[in-house]
C-alpha positions as CSV (number, residue, x, y, z in Angstrom):
1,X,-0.4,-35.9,-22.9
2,X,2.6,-37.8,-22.7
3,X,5.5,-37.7,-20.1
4,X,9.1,-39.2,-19.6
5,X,9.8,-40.8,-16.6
6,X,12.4,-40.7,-14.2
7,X,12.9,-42.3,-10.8
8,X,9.0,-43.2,-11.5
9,X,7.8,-39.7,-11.4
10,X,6.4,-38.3,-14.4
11,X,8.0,-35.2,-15.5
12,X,6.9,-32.2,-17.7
13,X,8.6,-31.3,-21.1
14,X,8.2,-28.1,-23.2
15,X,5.9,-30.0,-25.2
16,X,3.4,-30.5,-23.2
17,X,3.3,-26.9,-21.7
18,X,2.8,-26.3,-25.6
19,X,0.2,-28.6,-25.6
20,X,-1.5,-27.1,-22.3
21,X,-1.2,-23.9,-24.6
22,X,-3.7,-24.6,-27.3
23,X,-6.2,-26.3,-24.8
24,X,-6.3,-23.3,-23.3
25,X,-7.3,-21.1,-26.2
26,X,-10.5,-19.1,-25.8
27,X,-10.4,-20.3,-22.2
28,X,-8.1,-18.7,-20.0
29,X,-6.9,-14.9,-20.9
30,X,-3.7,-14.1,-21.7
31,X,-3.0,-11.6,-18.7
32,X,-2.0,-8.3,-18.9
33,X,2.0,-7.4,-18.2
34,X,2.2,-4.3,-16.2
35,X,5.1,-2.1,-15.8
36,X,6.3,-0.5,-12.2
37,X,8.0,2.4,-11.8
38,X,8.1,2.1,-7.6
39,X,10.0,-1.4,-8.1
40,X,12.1,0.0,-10.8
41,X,13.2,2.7,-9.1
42,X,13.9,0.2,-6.4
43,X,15.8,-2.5,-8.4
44,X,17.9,0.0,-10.8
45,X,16.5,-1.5,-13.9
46,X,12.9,-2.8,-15.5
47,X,10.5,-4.6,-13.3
48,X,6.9,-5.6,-14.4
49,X,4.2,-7.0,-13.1
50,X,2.4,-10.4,-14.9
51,X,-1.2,-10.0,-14.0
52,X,-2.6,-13.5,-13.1
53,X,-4.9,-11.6,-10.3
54,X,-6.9,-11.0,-13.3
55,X,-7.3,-14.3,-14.3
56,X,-10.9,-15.6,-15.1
57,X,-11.8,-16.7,-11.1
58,X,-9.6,-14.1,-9.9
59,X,-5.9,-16.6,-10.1
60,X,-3.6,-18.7,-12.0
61,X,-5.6,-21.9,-10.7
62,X,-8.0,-21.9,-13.9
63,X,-4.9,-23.1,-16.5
64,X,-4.2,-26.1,-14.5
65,X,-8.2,-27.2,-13.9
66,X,-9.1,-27.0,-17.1
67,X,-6.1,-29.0,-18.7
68,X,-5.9,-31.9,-16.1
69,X,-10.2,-32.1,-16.5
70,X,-10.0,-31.9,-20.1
71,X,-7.7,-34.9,-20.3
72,X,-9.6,-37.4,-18.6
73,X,-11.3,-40.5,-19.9
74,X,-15.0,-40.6,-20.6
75,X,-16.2,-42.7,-18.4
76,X,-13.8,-40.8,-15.7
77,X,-15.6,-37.3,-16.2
78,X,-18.7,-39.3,-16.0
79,X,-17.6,-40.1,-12.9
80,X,-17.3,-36.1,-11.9
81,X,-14.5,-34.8,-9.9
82,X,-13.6,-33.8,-6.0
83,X,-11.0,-31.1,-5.1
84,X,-10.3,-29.7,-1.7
85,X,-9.3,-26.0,-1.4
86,X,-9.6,-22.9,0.8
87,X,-10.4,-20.8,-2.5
88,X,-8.2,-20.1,-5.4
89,X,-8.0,-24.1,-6.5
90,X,-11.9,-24.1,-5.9
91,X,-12.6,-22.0,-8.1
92,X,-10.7,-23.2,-10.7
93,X,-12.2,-26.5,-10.7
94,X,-15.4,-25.3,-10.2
95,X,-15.3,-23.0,-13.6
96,X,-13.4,-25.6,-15.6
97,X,-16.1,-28.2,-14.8
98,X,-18.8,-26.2,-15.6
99,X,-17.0,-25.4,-19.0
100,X,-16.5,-29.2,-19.7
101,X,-20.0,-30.5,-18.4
102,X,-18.4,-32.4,-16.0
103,X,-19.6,-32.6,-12.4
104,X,-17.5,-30.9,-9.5
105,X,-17.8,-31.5,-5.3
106,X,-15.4,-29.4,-3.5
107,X,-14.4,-29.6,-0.3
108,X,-13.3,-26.7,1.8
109,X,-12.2,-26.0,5.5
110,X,-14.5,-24.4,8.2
111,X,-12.5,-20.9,7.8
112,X,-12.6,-20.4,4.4
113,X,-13.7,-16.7,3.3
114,X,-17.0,-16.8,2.7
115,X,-16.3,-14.7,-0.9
116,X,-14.4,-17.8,-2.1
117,X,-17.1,-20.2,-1.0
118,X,-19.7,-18.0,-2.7
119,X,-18.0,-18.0,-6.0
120,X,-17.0,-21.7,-6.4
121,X,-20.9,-22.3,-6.1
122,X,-21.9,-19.8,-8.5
123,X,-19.2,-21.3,-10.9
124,X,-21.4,-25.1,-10.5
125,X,-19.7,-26.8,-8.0
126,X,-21.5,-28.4,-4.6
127,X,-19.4,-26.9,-1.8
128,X,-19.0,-29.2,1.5
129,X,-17.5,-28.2,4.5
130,X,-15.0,-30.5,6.5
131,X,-12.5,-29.6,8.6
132,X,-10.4,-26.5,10.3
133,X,-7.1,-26.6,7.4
134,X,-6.6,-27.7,4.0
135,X,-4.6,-31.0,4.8
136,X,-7.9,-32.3,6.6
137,X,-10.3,-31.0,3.7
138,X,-8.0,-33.1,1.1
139,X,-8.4,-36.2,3.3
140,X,-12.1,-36.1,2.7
141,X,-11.7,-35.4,-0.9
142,X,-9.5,-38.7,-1.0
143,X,-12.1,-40.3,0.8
144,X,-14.7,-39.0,-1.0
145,X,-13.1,-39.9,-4.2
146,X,-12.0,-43.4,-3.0
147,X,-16.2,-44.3,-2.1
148,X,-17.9,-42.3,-5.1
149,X,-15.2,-43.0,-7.9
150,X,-14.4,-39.1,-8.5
151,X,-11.4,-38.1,-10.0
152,X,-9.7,-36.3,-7.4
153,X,-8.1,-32.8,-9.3
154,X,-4.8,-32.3,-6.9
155,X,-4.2,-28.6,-6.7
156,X,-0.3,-28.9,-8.1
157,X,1.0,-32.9,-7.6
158,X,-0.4,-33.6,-10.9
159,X,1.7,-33.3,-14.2
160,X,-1.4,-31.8,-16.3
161,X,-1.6,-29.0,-13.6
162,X,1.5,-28.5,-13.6
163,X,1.6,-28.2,-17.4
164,X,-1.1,-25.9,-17.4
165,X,0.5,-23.5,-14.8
166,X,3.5,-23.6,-17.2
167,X,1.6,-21.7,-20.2
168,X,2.4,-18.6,-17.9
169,X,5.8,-18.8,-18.3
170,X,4.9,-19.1,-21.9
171,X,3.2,-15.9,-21.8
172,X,6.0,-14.1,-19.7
173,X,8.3,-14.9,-22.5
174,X,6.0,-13.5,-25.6
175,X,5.2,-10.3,-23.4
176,X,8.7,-10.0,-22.1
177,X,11.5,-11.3,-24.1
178,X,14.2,-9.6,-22.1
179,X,13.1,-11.4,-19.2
180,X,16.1,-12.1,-16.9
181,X,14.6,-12.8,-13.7
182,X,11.3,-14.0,-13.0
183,X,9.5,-14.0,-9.2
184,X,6.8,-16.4,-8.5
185,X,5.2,-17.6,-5.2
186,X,5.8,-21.1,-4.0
187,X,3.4,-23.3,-2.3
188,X,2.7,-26.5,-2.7
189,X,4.7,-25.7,-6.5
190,X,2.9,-26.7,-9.2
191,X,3.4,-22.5,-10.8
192,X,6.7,-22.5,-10.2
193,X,7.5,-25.6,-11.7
194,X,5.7,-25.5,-14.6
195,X,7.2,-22.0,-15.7
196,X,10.6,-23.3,-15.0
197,X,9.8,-26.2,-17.3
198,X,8.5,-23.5,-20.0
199,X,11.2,-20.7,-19.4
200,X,14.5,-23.2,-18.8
201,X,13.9,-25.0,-22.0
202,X,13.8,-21.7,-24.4
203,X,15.8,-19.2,-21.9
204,X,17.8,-21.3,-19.8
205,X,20.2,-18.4,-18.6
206,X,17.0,-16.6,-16.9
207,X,17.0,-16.7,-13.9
208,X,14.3,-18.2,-11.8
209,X,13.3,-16.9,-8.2
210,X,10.2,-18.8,-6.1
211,X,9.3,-17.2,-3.1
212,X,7.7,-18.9,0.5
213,X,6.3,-17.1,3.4
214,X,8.9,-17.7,6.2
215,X,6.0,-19.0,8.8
216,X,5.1,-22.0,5.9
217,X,8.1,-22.6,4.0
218,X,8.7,-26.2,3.2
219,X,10.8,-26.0,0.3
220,X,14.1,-24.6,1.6
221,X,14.8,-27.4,4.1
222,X,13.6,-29.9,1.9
223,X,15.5,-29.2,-0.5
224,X,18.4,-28.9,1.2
225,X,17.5,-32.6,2.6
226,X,17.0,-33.6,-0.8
227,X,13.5,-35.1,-0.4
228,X,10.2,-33.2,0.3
229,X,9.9,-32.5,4.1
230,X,6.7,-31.5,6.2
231,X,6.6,-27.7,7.9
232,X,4.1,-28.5,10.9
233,X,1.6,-25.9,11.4
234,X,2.4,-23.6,8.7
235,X,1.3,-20.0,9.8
236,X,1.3,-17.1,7.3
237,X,-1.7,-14.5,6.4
238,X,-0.9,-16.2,2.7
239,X,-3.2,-19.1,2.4
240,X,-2.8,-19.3,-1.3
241,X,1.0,-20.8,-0.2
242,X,0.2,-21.9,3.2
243,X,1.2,-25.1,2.0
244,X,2.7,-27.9,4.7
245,X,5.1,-29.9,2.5
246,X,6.2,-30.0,-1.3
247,X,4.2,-31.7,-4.3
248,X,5.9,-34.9,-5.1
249,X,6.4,-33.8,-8.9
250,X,7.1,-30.6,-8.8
251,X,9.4,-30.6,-6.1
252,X,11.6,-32.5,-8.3
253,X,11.3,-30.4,-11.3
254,X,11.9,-27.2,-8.9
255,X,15.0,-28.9,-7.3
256,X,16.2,-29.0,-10.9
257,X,15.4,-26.0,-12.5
258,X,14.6,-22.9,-10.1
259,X,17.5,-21.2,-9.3
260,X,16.9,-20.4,-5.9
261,X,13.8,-20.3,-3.0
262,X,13.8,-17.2,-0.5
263,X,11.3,-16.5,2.1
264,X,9.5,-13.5,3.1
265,X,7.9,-12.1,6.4
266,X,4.8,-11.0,7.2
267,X,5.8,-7.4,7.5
268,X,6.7,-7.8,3.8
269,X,3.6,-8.9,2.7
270,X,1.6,-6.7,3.9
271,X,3.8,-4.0,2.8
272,X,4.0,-5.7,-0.5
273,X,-0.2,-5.9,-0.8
274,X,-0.2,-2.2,0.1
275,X,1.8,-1.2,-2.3
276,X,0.2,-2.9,-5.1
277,X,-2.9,-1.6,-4.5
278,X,-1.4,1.9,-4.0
279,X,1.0,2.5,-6.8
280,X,-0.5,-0.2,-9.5
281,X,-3.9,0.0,-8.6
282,X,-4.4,-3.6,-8.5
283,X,-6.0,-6.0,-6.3
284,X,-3.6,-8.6,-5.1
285,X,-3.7,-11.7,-2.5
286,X,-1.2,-11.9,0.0
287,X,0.4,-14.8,-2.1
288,X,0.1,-13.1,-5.1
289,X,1.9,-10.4,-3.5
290,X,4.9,-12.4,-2.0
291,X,7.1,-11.8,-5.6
292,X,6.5,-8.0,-4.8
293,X,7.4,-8.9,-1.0
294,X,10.7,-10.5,-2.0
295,X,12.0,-7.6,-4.7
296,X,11.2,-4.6,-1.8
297,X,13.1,-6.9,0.5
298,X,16.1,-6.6,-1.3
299,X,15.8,-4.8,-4.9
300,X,19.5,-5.1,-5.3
301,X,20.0,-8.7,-5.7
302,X,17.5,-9.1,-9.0
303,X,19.0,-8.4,-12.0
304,X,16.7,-6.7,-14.6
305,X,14.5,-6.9,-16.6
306,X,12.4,-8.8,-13.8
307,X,8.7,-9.8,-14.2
308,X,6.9,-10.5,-11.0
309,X,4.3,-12.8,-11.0
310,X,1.0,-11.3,-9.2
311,X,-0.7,-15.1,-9.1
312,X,-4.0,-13.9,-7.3
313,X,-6.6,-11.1,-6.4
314,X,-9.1,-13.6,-4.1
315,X,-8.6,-11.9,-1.2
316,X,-11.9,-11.8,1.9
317,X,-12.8,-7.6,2.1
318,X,-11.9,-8.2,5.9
319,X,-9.1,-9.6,5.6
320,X,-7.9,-7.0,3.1
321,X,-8.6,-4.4,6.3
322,X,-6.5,-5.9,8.2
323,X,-3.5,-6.4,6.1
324,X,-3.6,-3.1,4.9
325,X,-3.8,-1.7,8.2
326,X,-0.9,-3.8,8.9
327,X,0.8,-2.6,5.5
328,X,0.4,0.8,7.0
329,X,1.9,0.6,10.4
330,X,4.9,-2.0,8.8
331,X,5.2,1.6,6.4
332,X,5.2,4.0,9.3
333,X,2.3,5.0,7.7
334,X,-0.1,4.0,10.7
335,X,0.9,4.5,14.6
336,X,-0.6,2.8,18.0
337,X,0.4,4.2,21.0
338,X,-0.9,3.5,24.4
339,X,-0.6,6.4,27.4
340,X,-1.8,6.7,30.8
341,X,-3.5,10.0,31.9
342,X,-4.8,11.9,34.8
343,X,-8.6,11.1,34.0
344,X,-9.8,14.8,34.5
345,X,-11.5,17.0,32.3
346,X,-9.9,18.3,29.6
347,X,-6.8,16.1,29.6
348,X,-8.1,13.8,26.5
349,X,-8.1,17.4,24.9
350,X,-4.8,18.7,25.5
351,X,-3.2,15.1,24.7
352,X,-5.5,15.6,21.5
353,X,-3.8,19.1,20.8
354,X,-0.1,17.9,21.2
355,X,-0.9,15.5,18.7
356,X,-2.9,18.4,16.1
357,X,0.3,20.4,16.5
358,X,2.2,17.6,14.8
359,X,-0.6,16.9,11.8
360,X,-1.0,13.5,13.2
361,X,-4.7,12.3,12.4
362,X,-6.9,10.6,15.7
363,X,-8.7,7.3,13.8
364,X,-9.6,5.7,17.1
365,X,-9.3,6.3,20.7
366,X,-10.2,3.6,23.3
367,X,-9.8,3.8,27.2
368,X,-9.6,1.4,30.0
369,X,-10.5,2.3,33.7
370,X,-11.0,-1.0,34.8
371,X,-7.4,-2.1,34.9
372,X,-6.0,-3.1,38.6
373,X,-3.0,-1.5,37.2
374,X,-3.4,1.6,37.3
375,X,-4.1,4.4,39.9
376,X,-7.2,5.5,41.4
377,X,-6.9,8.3,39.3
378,X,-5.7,7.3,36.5
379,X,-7.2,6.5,32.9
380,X,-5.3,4.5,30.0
381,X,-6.2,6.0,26.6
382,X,-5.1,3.8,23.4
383,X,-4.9,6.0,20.4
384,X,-4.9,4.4,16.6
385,X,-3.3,7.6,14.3
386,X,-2.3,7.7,10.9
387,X,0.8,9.2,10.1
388,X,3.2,9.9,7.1
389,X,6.2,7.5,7.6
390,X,8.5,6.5,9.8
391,X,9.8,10.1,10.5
392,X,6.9,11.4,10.9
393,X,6.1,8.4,14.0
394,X,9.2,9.6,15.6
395,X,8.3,13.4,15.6
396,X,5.4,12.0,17.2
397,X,6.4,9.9,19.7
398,X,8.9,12.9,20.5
399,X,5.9,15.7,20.7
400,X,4.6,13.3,23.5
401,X,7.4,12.6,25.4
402,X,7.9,16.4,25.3
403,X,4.7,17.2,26.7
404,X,5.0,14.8,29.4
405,X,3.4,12.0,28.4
406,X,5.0,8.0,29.0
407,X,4.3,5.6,26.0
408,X,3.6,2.1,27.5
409,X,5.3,-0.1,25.3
């Protein structure tokens, strides 16, 4: 591929999204555009859902692999290749070696989810661990690369990645012509750019919106500074954009051409997550939820018709417990609340009663006797219910403090 140049960074053109296109033929899907009528409800107007979640390897991270593998040299792919990734980025390598006969190491941190490191071996590649986060895993990469002679696939400072992650955009425009806002996830932002460099050069007045969790987002004070700036110890359930600081490349191509960054919480996410797999019946990351996240935060501000961009579905089965339980009490749909009683007979079943009267369902119930805190008499009881929404919590908490009972805070 070729690239202009400007203030010594390459950029990507139209052309070589194009270009990233027909390499891609026959070897990533074209995903499927889902329609929601929750979010539209919410937003006044059309909002779908692009479907990268069901991407071959379960993301986005295959379109950018293959296209940046497939253009090297001979004697580089003879070479083989080293990435360093928690999962998504893994796996993309992994299956895009393996499809170009090239060999793949990838190195991932300590705490990946063992689902993810599973599946980037069964796609070929040798999986090491180093490391607790992803900044230390790509330092062994590089110095992997630096001793063996591997090419070192970056997961979005590269322009062939980043022209690969632009064929999305592509799609979004063939499945959705009336596009007027797209939604995509920012991490380090390789996606994002790439589907602004697709979407502004054919639809220049849609509007595009990236998304950061609030606990790793790098790209709102760096832009504002003007140059990419480190966020130290980025912290978000996301790790798909649990990214520290901005890509080199894309960050300039994002400064030019996205129209604006917002960031989520956590609460959102999970909320998000939940939804998705309620109401669309799909599997989504907490990353590949954040677009979702950011048009239930505030629906009014999009103007339709919106396409949200579901990036991933890698997510570790425990993990997916948690957040949705999360998701359910961020709902109201899920209640803790901790009491102290007289530990007696029967008292467990009368508290039980007050709370059958209001149709509120017991999951768990956990006490404590041990505690110097409380009387000689006295028992704490924690009680995990699931409820119907945030009305029905308050009738709840109301039944109890009818009957009585003090909720420790």
């Amino acid at each position: 591929m070729s690239y202009r140049t400007a203030d010594s960074l390459p950029l990507v053109t139209l052309d070589d999204v194009r270009g990233a296109q027909k390499m891609l033929s026959g070897v990533a899907r074209v995903t499927a555009m889902e329609g929601s009528r929750h979010l539209s409800g919410l937003v006044g107007a059309p909002v779908h859902l692009k479907c990268e979640n069901l991407q071959r390897t379960g993301s986005f991270k295959l379109r950018g692999a293959y296209v940046r593998i497939a253009g090297l040299l001979p004697e580089e792919r003879a070479a083989g290749v080293v990435a360093a990734s928690a999962g998504n980025h893994a796996q993309g390598v992994a299956l895009a070696s393996s499809l170009l006969g090239v060999r793949s190491t990838v190195f991932m941190p300590a705490g990946a989810p063992l689902p993810k490191v599973a599946a980037t071996m069964h796609y070929g590649a040798e999986v090491r661990t180093h490391g607790t986060v992803v900044d230390e895993t790509l330092a062994a990469a590089q110095e992997y690369a630096a001793e063996t002679g591997a090419v070192l696939i970056h997961p979005f400072d590269h322009p062939d990645i980043i022209a690969g992650q632009g064929t999305v955009g592509l799609e979004i425009l063939e499945q959705c012509p009336e596009v007027r806002t797209i939604v995509v996830g920012i991490g380090g932002g390789g996606l994002a750019a790439g589907i602004a460099v697709a979407v502004k050069a054919l639809r220049p007045d849609v509007r595009i919106v990236g998304v950061q969790a609030a606990g790793a987002a790098a790209y709102p004070p760096s832009l504002a500074a003007g140059r990419p700036l480190s966020v130290e110890n980025p912290t978000t359930m996301a790790d798909g954009i649990k990214v520290g600081r901005p890509g080199d490349v894309p960050f300039r191509i994002i400064g030019d051409l996205v129209d604006e960054v917002r960031t989520v919480s956590e609460d959102a996410l999970s909320s998000a997550l939940l939804l998705c797999l309620e109401r669309a019946k799909l599997v989504v990351e907490p990353a590949g939820a954040s677009p979702v996240a950011a048009v239930m935060s505030e629906p009014d501000t999009f103007e339709g018709p919106v396409v949200a961009l579901l990036s991933g579905g890698n997510v570790d089965p425990l993990l997916m417990q948690r957040i949705l339980r999360h998701g359910m009490a961020a709902n109201g749909r899920y209640l803790a609340v901790t009491l102290r009683l007289t530990d007696r007979p029967g008292a467990l079943a009368t508290l039980l009663g007050v709370l059958s009267v209001v149709d509120a369902n017991v999951l768990d119930v956990s006490h404590v006797r041990t505690d110097p805190r409380l009387g000689l008499t006295e028992v704490e009881v924690e009680l995990h219910l699931e409820t119907k929404g945030p009305e029905h919590c308050a009738e709840v908490n109301s039944a109890l403090r009818r009957a009585g009972y003090t909720v420790i805070d």
